[in-house]
VOLUMLUM-489237 format. One record per residue (C-alpha): x, y, z. Coordinates in steps of 0.001 Angstrom, whole numbers. Each point is the difference from the previous one (the first is absolute). Example, Ala and Ser with C-alpha at 12.3 -4.5 7.8 and 13.67 -1.06 7.14 Angstrom:
BEGIN
PT|12300|-4500|7800
PT|1370|3440|-660
END
This chain:
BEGIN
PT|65851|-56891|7942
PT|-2917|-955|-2250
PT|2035|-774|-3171
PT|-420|-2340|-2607
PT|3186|1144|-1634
PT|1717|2702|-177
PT|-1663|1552|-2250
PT|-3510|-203|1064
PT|-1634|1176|3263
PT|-3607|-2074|535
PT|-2040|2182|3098
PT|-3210|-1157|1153
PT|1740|-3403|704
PT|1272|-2286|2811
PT|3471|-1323|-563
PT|-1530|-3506|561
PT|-2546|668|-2719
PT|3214|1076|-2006
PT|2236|-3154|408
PT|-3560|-2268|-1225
PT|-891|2375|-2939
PT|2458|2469|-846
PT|-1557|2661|-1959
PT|-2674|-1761|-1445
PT|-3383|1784|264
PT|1771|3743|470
PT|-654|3071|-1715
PT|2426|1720|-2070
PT|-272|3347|1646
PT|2829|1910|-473
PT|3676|773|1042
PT|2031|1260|3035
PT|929|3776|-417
PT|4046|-803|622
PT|751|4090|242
PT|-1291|3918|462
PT|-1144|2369|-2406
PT|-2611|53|-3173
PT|1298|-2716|-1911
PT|1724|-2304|2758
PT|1619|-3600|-824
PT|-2799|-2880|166
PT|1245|-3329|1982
PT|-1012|-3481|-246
PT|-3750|-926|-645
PT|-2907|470|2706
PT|-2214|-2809|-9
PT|-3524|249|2062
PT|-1647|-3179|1272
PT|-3492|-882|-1841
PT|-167|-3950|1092
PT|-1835|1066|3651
PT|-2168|3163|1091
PT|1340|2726|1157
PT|-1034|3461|1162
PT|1172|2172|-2350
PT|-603|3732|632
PT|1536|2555|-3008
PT|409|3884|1027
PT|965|3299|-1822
PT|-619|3202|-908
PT|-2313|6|-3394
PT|1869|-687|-2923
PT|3058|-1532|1143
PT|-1174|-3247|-621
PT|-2769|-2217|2146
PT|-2132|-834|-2413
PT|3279|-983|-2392
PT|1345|-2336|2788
PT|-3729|-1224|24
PT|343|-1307|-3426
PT|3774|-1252|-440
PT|-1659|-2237|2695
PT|-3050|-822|-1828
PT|2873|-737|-3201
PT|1497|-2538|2330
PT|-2679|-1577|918
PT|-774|-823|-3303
PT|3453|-1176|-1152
PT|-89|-3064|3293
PT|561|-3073|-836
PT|-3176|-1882|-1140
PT|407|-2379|2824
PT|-154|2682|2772
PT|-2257|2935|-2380
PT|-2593|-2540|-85
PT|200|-367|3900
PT|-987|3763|-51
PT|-2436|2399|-673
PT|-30|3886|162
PT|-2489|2691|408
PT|394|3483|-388
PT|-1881|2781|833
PT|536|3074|-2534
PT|-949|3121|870
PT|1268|2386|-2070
PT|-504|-2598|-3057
PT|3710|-412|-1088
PT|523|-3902|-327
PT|-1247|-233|-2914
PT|2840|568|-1938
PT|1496|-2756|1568
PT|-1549|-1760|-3204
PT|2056|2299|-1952
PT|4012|-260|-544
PT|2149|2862|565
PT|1266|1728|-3660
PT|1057|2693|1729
PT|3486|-391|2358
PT|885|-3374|-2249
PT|3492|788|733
PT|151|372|3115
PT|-1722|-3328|795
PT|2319|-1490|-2293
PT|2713|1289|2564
PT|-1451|-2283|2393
PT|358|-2812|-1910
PT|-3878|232|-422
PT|-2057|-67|-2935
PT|-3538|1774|-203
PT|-3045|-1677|134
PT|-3497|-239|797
PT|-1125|-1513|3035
PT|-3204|-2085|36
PT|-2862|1587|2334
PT|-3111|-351|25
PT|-1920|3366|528
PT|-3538|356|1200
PT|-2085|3030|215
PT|-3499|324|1906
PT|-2434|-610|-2835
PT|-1287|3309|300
PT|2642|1639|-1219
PT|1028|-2904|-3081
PT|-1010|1536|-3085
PT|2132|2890|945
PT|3151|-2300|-271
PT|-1319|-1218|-2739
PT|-630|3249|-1878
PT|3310|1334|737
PT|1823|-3587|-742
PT|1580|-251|3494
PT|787|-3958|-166
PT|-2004|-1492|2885
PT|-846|-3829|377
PT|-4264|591|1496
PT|-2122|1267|2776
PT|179|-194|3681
PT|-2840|-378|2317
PT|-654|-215|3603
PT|-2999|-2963|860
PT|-3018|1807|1770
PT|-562|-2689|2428
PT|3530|262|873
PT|-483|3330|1650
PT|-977|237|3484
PT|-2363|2104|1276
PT|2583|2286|1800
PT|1896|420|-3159
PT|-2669|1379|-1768
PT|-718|2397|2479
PT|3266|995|100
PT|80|257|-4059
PT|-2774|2668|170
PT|1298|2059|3048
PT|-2723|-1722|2224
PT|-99|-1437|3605
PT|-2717|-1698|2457
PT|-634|4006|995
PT|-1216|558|-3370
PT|-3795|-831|-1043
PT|1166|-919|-3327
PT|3061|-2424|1353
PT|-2218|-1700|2357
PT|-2217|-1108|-2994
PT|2601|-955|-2199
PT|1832|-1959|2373
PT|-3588|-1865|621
PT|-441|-1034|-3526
PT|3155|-793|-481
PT|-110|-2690|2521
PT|-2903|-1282|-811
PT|1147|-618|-3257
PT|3427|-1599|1087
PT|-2250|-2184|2632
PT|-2423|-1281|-2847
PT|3246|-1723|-1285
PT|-950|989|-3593
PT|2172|2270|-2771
PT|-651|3173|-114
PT|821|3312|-1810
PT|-775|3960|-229
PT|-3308|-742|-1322
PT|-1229|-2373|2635
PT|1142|2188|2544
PT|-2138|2829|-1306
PT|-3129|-2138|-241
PT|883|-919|3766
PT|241|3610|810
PT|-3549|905|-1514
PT|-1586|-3156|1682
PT|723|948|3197
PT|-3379|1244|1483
PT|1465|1477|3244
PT|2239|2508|-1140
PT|-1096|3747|-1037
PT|-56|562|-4025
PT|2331|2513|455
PT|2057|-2015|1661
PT|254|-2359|-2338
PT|-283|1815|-3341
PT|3540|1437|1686
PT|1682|-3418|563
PT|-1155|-1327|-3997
PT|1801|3822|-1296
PT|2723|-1273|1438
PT|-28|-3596|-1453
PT|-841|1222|-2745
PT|3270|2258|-253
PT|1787|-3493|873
PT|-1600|-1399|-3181
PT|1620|2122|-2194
PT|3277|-180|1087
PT|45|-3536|-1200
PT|2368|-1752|2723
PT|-2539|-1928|2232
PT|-2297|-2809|-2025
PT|-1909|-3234|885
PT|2818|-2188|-1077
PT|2987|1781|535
PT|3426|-791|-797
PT|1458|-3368|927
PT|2817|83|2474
PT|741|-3157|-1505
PT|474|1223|-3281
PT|1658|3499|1003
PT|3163|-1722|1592
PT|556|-2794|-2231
PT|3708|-1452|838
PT|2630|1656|-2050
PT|-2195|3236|-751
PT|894|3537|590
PT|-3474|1593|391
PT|-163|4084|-108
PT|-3320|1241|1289
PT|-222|3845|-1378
PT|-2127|1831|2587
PT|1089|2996|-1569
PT|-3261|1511|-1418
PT|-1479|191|3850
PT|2732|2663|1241
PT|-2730|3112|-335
PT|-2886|-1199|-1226
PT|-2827|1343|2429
PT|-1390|-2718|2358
PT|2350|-2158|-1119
PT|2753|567|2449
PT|-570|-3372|1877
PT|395|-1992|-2997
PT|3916|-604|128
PT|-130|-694|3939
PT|-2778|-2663|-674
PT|1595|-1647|-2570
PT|3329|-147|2044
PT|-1937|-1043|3345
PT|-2176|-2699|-2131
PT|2843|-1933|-1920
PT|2386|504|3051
PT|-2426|-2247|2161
PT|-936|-2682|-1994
PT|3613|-619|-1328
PT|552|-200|3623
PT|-2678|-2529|885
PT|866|-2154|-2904
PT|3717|-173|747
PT|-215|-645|3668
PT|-2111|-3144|-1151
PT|2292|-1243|-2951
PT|3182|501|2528
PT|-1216|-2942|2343
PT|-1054|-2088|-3333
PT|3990|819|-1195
PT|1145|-876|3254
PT|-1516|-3343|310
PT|1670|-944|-3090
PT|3117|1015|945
PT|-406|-2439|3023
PT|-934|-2977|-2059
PT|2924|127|-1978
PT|-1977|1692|-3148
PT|1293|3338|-1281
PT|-1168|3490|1121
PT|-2600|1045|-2849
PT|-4040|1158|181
PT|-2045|1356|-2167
PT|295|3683|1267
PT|3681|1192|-382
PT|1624|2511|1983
PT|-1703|3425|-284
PT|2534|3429|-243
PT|-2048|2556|159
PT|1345|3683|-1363
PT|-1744|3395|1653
PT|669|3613|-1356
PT|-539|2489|1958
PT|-348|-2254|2965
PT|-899|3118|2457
PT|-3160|13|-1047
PT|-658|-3431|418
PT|1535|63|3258
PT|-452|3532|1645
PT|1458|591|3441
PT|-2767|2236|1453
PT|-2551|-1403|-1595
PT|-2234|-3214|-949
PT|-569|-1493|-3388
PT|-1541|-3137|-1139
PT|3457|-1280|-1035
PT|2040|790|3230
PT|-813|-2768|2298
PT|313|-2430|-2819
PT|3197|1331|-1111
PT|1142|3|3699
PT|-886|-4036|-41
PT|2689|-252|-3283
PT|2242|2259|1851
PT|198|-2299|3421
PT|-627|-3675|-800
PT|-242|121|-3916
PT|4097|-1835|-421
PT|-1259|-3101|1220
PT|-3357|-1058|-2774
PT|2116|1703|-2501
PT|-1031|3586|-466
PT|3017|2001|-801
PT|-815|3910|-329
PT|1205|2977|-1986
PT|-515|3596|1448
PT|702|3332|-2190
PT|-911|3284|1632
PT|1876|3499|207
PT|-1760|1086|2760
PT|1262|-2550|2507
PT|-333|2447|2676
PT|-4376|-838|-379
PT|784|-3536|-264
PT|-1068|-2304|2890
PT|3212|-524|2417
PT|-682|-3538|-495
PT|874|-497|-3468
PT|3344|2047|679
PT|873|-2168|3264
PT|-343|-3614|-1728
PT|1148|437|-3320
PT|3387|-2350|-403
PT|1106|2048|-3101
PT|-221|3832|-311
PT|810|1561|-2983
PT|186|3598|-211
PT|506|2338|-2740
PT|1180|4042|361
PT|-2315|1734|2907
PT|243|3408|1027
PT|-2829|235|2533
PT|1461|-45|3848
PT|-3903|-959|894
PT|681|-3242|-2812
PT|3145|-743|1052
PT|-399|19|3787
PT|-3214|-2255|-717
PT|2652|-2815|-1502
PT|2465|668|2562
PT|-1896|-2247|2630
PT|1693|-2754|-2242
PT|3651|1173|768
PT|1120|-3478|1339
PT|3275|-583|1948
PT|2234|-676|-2801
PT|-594|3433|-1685
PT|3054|2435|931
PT|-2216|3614|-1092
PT|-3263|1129|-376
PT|-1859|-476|-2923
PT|-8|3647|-1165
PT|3647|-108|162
PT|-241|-3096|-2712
PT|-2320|2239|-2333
PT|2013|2870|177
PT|2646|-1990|-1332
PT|-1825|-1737|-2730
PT|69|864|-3660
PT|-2725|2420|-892
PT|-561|-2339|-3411
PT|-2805|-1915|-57
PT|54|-3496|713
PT|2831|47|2742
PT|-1925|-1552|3352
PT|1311|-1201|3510
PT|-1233|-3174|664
PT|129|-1331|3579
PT|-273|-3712|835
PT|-240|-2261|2797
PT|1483|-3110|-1095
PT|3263|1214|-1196
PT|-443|3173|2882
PT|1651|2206|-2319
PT|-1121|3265|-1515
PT|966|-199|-3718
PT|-51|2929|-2630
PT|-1064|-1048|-3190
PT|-292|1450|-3827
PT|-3624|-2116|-998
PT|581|-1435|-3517
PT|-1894|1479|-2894
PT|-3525|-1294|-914
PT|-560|-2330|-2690
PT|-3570|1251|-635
PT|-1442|3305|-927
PT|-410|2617|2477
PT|-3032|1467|431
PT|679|1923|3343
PT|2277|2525|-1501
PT|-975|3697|590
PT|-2581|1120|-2673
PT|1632|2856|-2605
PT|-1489|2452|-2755
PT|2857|-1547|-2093
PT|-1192|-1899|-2733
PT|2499|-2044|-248
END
C-alpha cells in the first residue's frame, strides 16, 4: 500500500516515486473518514501528489464542495517547497470569479483550522481580469494584480470565425477569415484596428458585407481581451506563480459568449507548443549529466466548469486542445485540473483518462452513471452505492486513484483563505 507512514496516505503516486521522495511535493488534502454517520472519526492524513501532472477531474452536486477542493489545491501549491514551486506554474480559469479571495485569509472558521493543526492565511495569487472589465475591480476594491489580453495575430482565422458565430458558408466569415490571413502572412503585428482598416480596404467585397464584419470587430473592441501586443505567455506562467485568470464578467454578456472558450482554447495551445519544445531541451540535459531545469516550468492548469470547455455533443474552440492535454499532455509536463457538476455533458474522454477522480455528493442517476464508466476492477459497488453512504456535509468526497487502486473517503481540510463561493444571503452579517 502507498504509505509513507502510518499516518499518511500519498495517492497520485508510484511506490517507486515514494521510496526516492517520500512525501515531498504532496498536497495536504485532507483525512480518511475512519467511520459512518454526520460527524465520523477522521484517520491518518491524505496526501495528493503535485511533483508530476496528473489528470485530475473533481465532481459533485453544487455546493458540496468543487470549487473548495479547487482551492485547498491552489493553497498547496503555494505552500511547495521553493525548490519544486519554482519548477511550477499554475493557471486557472475562473468562471464564476471566486479565487480571488484566495488573497484573503479566512477570519471566519479560525477554530476549526486550528483543529487541523493549521493556521489561516493568505495565499499569494496573482489575479488578472480582461482589461475591459478593470476599473470595475478597481472601483469595488476586489484585489487583482492587472489585465489580461489575448495577441491579435495570435488568432487564427478559424478562431475568429468561430468567436463571432461565423463559418466559410457565411459572406461575412469568408471575408474575415481573408483578412485575417493576410495579415498573419504579412508577418507584421497587428490588432482590432488594423483589422478594421483591412476590412474597409478590401475592394471586392459588398459594403454591406463588410460594414457587418467591422460591427462585429468593433463589439470585440470593447470587450477589451484581444490587443496588438497581448499578454506574454512568458510572463503569465512565471515559475513559482499561481496565476487566476477571472473570465467571470463574459458569462451573459451578449455576443460575448465565445470569450471564455477562446481564452481557454488560446492559452491551452501555446502552453502546449512551448512545453513539448522545452521537454526535449530538459531531456538533453538530463542525458549530459546536467540537471532537469528550462526556462518554462511545468504548467497545471485548473478548469471550472470544464463541460463547457469540453462538451460531449458538441464543438468548441477549446475541445480539441483540451483533448491534446487530456491524451499526451503527462509527458511535456501539463498536469490538468477539471471541476464540473454536470459530468454527464462532459466529453467521455476526460472521464476515461483521468488517474485521480474526486467526487463530491451527486444525486443525479444521469451524473452518476456518466462517472461510472470509471468503475475499475478493484471497486467492490457502484458508485451510487458510495454516495449514498457519504456524509451529506460539505466537504466529504470519494476520491479514486490509480496508483494506490484504492477508493478512499475523505473529510477535505478546511481552507486557509477566504471563501468567496459560499451561497449569497440577505443576511447582513
Amino acid at each position: 500500500m502507498a504509505l509513507v507512514h502510518e499516518d499518511e496516505a500519498i495517492l497520485g503516486r508510484s511506490n517507486e516515486s515514494i521510496e526516492k521522495y517520500g512525501s515531498q511535493g504532496t498536497a495536504f488534502f485532507g483525512k480518511v473518514v475512519m467511520s459512518s454517520g454526520q460527524n465520523p472519526v477522521l484517520g491518518r492524513k491524505v496526501l495528493i501528489d503535485l511533483a508530476e501532472p496528473h489528470l485530475i477531474l473533481i465532481c459533485g452536486k453544487r455546493g458540496y464542495g468543487k470549487s473548495y477542493s479547487m482551492a485547498v489545491l491552489m493553497e498547496e501549491m503555494a505552500r511547495l517547497p521553493f525548490s519544486i514551486r519554482q519548477r511550477l506554474s499554475v493557471i486557472v480559469i475562473d468562471t464564476v470569479g471566486i479565487f480571488w479571495s484566495l488573497k484573503i485569509p479566512d477570519k471566519k472558521n479560525v477554530s476549526e483550522i486550528g483543529g487541523w493543526g493549521l493556521k489561516p492565511a493568505s495565499t499569494g495569487v496573482r489575479v488578472f481580469v480582461p482589461k475591459g472589465r478593470l476599473s470595475f475591480y478597481q472601483e469595488h476594491r476586489i484585489p487583482v494584480d492587472g489585465a489580461f489580453t489575448l495577441k491579435a495575430s495570435e488568432l487564427e482565422g478559424m478562431e475568429w470565425m468561430t468567436l463571432f458565430r461565423l463559418s466559410w458558408k457565411d459572406s461575412e466569415g469568408v471575408l474575415l477569415g481573408k483578412v485575417v490571413d493576410e495579415l498573419k502572412d504579412s508577418g507584421k503585428q497587428f490588432g482590432i484596428d488594423e483589422l478594421i482598416e483591412a476590412v474597409r480596404s478590401e475592394k471586392k467585397a459588398p459594403e454591406k458585407v463588410k460594414e457587418a464584419v467591422i460591427g462585429r470587430l468593433l463589439l470585440a473592441k470593447q470587450w477589451g481581451l484581444i490587443e496588438k501586443e497581448g499578454t506574454s505567455i512568458p510572463d503569465l506562467v512565471k515559475p513559482g506563480t499561481i496565476n487566476v485568470i477571472d473570465v467571470s464578467a463574459y458569462r451573459q454578456a451578449i455576443g460575448m459568449e465565445g470569450t471564455r472558450d477562446l481564452v481557454v482554447a488560446i492559452l491551452g495551445k501555446k502552453l502546449f507548443e512551448q512545453r513539448m519544445l522545452y521537454r526535449k531541451s530538459e531531456e538533453s540535459k538530463l542525458i549530459a549529466g546536467e540537471k532537469r531545469e528550462s526556462k518554462m516550468p511545468l504548467i497545471w492548469m485548473f478548469v471550472d466548469e470544464a463541460h463547457m470547455f469540453m462538451p460531449k455533443d458538441e464543438q468548441s474552440l477549446s475541445l480539441q486542445v483540451l483533448l491534446e492535454w487530456v491524451r499526451v499532455g503527462r509527458q511535456p509536463g501539463l498536469g490538468l485540473v477539471l471541476a464540473t457538476q454536470r459530468p454527464n455533458k462532459l466529453h467521455p474522454d476526460a472521464i476515461s483518462q483521468c488517474d485521480l477522480f474526486i467526487a463530491h455528493r451527486m444525486t443525479s442517476q444521469m451524473d452518476i452513471q456518466a462517472v461510472s464508466a470509471l468503475r475499475p476492477s478493484y471497486m467492490y459497488s457502484d458508485f451510487d452505492k458510495y454516495f449514498h453512504e457519504m456524509p451529506r456535509g460539505r466537504g466529504f468526497a470519494l476520491i479514486l486513484d490509480d496508483n494506490t487502486e484504492k477508493l478512499w473517503l475523505v473529510k477535505v481540510r478546511p481552507r486557509l483563505s477566504w471563501d468567496a463561493s459560499v451561497t449569497a444571503s440577505a443576511m447582513p452579517y
